[in-house]
C-alpha positions as CSV (number, residue, x, y, z in Angstrom):
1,X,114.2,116.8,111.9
2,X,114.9,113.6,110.1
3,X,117.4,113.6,107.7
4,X,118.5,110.5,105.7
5,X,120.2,109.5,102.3
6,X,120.1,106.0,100.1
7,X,122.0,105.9,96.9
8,X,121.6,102.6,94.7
9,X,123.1,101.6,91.2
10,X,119.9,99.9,89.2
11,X,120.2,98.3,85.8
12,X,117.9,100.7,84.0
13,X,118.8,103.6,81.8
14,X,118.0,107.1,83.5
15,X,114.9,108.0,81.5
16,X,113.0,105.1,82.4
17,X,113.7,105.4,86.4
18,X,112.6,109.0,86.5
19,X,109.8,108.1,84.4
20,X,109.3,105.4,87.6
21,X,109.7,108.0,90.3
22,X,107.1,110.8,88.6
23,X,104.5,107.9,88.0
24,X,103.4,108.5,91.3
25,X,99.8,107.5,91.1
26,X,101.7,103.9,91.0
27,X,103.0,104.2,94.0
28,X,100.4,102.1,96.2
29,X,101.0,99.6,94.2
30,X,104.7,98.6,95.5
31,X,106.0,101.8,97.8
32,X,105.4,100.5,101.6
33,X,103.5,102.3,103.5
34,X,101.7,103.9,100.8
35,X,98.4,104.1,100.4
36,X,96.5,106.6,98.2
37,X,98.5,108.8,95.6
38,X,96.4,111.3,93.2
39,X,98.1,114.0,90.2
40,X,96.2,117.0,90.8
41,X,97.8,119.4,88.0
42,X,100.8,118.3,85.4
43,X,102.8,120.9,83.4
44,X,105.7,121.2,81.5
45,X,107.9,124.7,81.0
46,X,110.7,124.2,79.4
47,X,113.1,122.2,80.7
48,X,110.6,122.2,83.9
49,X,108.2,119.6,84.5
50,X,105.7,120.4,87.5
51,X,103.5,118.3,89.5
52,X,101.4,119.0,92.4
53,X,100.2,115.4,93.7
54,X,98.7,113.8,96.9
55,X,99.8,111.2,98.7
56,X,98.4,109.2,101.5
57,X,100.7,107.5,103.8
58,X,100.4,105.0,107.1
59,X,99.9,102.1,109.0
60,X,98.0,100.1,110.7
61,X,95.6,103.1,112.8
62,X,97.6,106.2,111.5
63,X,97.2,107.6,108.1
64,X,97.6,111.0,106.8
65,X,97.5,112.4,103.4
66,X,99.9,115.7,102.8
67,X,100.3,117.3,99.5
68,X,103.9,117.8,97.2
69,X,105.1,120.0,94.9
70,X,107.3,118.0,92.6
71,X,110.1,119.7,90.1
72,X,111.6,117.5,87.5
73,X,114.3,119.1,86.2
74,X,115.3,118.0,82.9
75,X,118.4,119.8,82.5
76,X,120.5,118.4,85.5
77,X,118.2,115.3,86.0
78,X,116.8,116.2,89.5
79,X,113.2,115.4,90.6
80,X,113.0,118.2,93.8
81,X,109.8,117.5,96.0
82,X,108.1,119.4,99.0
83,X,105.2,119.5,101.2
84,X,103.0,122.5,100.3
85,X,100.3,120.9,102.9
86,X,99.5,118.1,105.1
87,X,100.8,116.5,108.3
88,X,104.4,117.5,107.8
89,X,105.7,121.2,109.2
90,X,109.1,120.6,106.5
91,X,109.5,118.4,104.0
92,X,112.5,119.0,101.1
93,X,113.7,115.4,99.1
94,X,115.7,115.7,96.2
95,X,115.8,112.5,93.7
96,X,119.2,112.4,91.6
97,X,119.7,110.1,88.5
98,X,123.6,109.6,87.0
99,X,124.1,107.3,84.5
100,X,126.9,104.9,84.8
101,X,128.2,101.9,83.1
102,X,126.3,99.5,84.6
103,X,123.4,101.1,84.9
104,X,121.7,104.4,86.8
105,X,123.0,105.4,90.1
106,X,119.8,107.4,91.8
107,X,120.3,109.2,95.1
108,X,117.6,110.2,97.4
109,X,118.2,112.9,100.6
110,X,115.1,113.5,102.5
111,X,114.8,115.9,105.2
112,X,111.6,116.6,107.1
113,X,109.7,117.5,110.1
114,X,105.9,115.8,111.3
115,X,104.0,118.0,113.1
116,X,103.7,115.5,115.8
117,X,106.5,115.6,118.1
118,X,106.0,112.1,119.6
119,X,105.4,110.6,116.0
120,X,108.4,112.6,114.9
121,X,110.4,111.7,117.7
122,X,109.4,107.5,116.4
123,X,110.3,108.3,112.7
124,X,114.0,110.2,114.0
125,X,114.4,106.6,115.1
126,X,114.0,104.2,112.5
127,X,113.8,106.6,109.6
128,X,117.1,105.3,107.9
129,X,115.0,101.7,107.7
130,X,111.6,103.1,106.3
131,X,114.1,104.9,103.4
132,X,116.3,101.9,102.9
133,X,112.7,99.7,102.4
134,X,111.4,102.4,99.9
135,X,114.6,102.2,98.2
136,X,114.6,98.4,97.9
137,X,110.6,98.9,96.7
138,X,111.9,101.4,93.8
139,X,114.7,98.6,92.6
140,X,112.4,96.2,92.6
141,X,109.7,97.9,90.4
142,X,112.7,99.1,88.1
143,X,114.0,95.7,87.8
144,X,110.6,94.4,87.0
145,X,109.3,96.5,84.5
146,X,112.8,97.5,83.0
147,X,115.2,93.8,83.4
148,X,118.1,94.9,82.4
149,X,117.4,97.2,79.9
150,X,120.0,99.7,79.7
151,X,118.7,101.1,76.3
């Protein structure tokens, strides 16, 4: 199974990149590879907030749509996502936010498993790219909406 990590220090305060990351229906608009994202429920309990979403994902001929179940955790600042359906057999990522001096640091571990040995087999492969470009897409939004608002 793939497994990768990015970690990144934006100039944004915390609240407004995990506001960034659970905005998902944005996603097609600057996440690569992206191409459909729909919310199909929203609730919050307690320090819980829960989202079961769509997203549609590929390139060129291949495309595939698989559906998460994301857990924002307010308390310890963790966004917790997993396939509940779709092409993927395993899928577990984990979003941290830590605020620093400078900024937020965000960490993102992904670990997963596509149903498709030979597809799964090409993604082992370059996967640490694909997540480094998704990281770089997330900075990018952050530090065009937000500047360098800290506030």
């Amino acid at each position: 199974m793939p497994k990768a990590s990015v970690k990144r220090l934006i100039e944004c305060n915390k609240n407004q990149l995990i506001d960034l990351v659970l905005d998902i229906e944005k996603y097609p608009e600057f996440v690569p590879f992206c191409l459909d994202a729909h919310i199909h429920e929203k609730n919050n309990e307690g320090d819980l907030t829960l989202i079961i979403a769509d997203l549609t994902i590929g390139k060129g001929p291949f495309k595939d749509t698989y559906k998460s179940d994301v857990k924002f955790n307010k308390k310890n600042s963790t966004i917790n996502v997993s396939n509940i359906g779709g092409p993927l057999n395993h899928l577990e990522n984990t979003w941290y936010f830590k605020e620093q001096e400078r900024g937020t640091e965000i960490s993102f571990d992904i670990d997963f498993e596509i149903e498709n040995k030979f597809l799964n087999i090409v993604m082992t492969k370059s996967f640490q790219f694909g997540l480094d470009k998704i990281a770089d897409a997330f900075q990018k939004r952050a530090e065009e909406l937000f500047g360098n608002s800290k506030n």
